[in-house]
C-alpha positions, 0 to 999 in steps of 0.5 A: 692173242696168247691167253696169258697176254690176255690174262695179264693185260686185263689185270693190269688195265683192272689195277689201272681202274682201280687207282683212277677211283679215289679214296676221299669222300666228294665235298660237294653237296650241291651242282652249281652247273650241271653237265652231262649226266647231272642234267638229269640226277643228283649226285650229291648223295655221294657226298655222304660218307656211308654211301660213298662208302657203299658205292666205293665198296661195290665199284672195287669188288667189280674190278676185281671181279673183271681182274678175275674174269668173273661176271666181268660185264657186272664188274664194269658196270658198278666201275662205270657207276661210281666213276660216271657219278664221281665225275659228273659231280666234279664237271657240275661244280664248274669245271671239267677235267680230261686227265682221267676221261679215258678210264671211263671210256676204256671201261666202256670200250671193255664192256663193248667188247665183252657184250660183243662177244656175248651176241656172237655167242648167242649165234650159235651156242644156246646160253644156258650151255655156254654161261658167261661166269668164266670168260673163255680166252675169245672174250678176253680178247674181245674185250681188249680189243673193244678197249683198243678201238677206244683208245684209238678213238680218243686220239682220233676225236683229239685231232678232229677237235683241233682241225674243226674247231681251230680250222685247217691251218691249225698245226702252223699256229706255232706263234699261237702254240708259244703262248699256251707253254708259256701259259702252262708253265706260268700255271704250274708255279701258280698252282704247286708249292714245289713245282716240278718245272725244271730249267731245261723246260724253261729254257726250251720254252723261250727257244721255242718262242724265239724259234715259232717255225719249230714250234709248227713242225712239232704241232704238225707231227703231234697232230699227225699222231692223234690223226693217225692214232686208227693205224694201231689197230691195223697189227702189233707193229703199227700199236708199237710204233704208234703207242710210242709216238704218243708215248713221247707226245705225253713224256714231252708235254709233261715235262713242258707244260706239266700236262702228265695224262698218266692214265693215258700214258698207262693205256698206251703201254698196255694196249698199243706197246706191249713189251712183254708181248715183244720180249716173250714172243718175238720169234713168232710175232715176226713169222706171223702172217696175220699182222692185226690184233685178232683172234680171227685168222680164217679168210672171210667170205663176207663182201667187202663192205660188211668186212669193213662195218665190222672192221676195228678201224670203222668202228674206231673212227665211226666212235671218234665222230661220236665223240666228236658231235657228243662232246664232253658229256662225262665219259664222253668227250671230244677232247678239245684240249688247245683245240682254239690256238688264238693269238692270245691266252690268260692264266690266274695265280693268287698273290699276297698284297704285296704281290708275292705268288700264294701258289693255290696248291696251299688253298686246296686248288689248282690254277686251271680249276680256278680258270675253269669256274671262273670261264663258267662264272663268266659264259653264264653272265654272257648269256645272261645279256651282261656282254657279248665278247670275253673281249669286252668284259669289264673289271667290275664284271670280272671282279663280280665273277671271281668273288663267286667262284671264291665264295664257291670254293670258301663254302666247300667243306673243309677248304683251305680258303676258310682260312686263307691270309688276305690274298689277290686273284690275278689275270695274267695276259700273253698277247702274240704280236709282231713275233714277240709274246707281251705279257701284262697283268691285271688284279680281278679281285682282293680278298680280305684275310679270313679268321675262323673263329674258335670253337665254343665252350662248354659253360664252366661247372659250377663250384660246389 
């Protein structure tokens, strides 16, 4: 890899860590449900404007440390510090998010890459003559290397969730698939003010319900894609053409169900398409005879078997089955995003009383979130010995579950449920049956308007 490619491949993937940090201070101040990490700290004390401050403080200066090259293995580290603890607070609140897992688990795999490096240089050279402040154009490409493997795996672990968890014949389940675009759609106008969901979408949508065979031949090649995700690693061919699938896998899925995964979308263009790579070098990309993405060009003479445990596409798929068995452990995660294609689906939206849609975006959260603490509400009543199905949930037991994910929301500080108009929680059901999807409705909870009192007065002075 050329040391400019290198060079400007790791500014722009620090830019891409840099926006996936927010500015806001964290309003949780405690963790209803602990995952991950928060099993075993308390990330709360980010909810503190000073050491958020701190914290946001030092996470920056390491991107920009990596951005330069400069002690990038520290660099990544205070990233991976605030961003491991942001999200850990977020997922312990009741719901877990996977737009921005793979910021994470790039920083991971750059950091790999780099202490890879580092162990290879310890081999041969004594370190205190080779210091690791300035990164040589090796390390560089190490790192983005590690960066690739990670990538790679993230697709990998997506479409072994979908093959484990929803079995063989999951990508023939387009009957199934119809329901989530419906569900997904139905979802952006319950969460957005000013949906971005255009008619064409629509339209497509109810195509694709009345044409289910179609939709199964799309699942099929989406699934292929992310199965085959490990062939990027193979040479600058396979990542363009294969970062272009999936390029147009997300493009297709944001303008349909309104699922933009930017940050993937982002990696994608860095790290598997490289147009510039394409643009500046073409003459001798197309003459090179080594075709992997490598600083490696020597013929090695190790057998066979200890070339393929250092090979990229063993360590990417051996990371993807840990993924796979790890599961979502912030930044790990196997993905299951529409892993379970059942012949049924529910989404939530918020309505006045007299049924006009609130969308949520106006209460200061989204319809998945919401979906998400009340599934969480409810797992923990079922293994609490309430019931033993979803299936067979009763209406008292929702109406309890969805009055404490309210309550949850109204207690966060500065919400826009404090102040809310009287508003209804619905459950929205789309059943697949007999090559029709029949949609129904069912009021889980009623909310009374709430009026936030005005604040007091100072007493009057006294007249003289």
């Amino acid at each position: 890899m050329p040391r400019w490619e290198a060079i400007l491949t790791r500014c722009l993937l620090a830019w891409l860590l840099w926006n996936a940090l927010p500015y806001a201070i964290p309003p949780w101040t405690s963790q209803p449900h602990p995952t991950g990490l928060g099993h075993f700290f308390d990330f709360t004390w980010l909810s503190t404007p000073a050491n958020y401050e701190l914290a946001n403080l030092v996470s920056r200066s390491g991107i920009i440390l990596f951005a330069l090259g400069v002690l990038p293995v520290f660099g990544l580290c205070g990233f991976l510090v605030l961003d491991i603890s942001l999200h850990s607070l977020a997922s312990s609140q009741g719901f877990q998010g996977h737009g921005a897992q793979v910021n994470g688990l790039l920083a991971l795999g750059l950091l790999g890459g780099y202490l890879w490096h580092a162990a290879q240089r310890w081999k041969v050279w004594n370190p205190l003559h080779q210091p690791l402040l300035f990164d040589a154009g090796s390390a560089a490409a190490s790192a983005l290397q590690g960066a690739r493997i990670m990538l790679a795996a993230t697709y990998v672990v997506s479409g072994l969730s979908k093959v484990t968890k929803g079995g063989i014949d999951w990508p023939l389940r387009g009957d199934s698939f119809v329901l989530q675009i419906l569900k997904a759609q139905d979802e952006m106008r319950a969460t957005h003010i000013h949906t971005e969901l255009t008619s064409s979408a629509v339209a497509f949508g109810e195509f694709l319900a009345a044409h289910p065979a179609l939709a199964s031949l799309m699942l099929c090649g989406a699934l292929a894609l992310e199965l085959g995700a490990f062939l990027a690693l193979l040479g600058r061919r396979w990542a363009l053409a294969i970062g272009i699938g999936l390029l147009v896998f997300h493009k297709s899925n944001h303008w349909l169900m309104g699922l933009p995964f930017k940050a993937n979308q982002w990696a994608l263009w860095f790290l598997f398409i490289m147009p510039l790579h394409w643009l500046v070098q073409i003459p001798k990309s197309l003459y090179y005879k080594n075709k992997t993405i490598s600083d490696q060009h020597a013929p090695s003479l190790l057998p066979i078997w200890k070339r393929l445990a250092k090979h990229p596409v063993t360590i990417a798929l051996l990371l993807a089955f840990f993924l796979l068995w790890r599961g979502d452990w912030y930044p790990f995660s196997n993905f299951p995003m529409y892993s379970s294609l059942k012949a049924s689906t529910n989404s939530l939206l918020a309505t006045d009383l007299n049924g006009n849609l609130i969308p949520f975006q106006s209460l200061g959260t989204n319809a998945p979130t919401v979906k998400k603490m009340l599934r969480t509400e409810l797992k923990l009543r079922r293994d609490a010995g309430e019931f033993k199905s979803y299936d067979d949930v009763q209406p008292g037991t929702y109406r309890a579950a969805i009055e404490k994910v309210v309550a949850a929301m109204m207690a966060v500080p500065g919400s826009e449920f404090q102040s809310h108009q009287a508003f209804r929680i619905v459950r929205k059901d789309y059943v697949a049956k007999d090559g029709e999807v029949i949609i129904n409705s069912q009021i889980l909870g009623e909310f009374p308007a709430v009026t936030t009192p005005p604040p007091p007065q100072a007493p009057a002075a006294a007249l003289p």
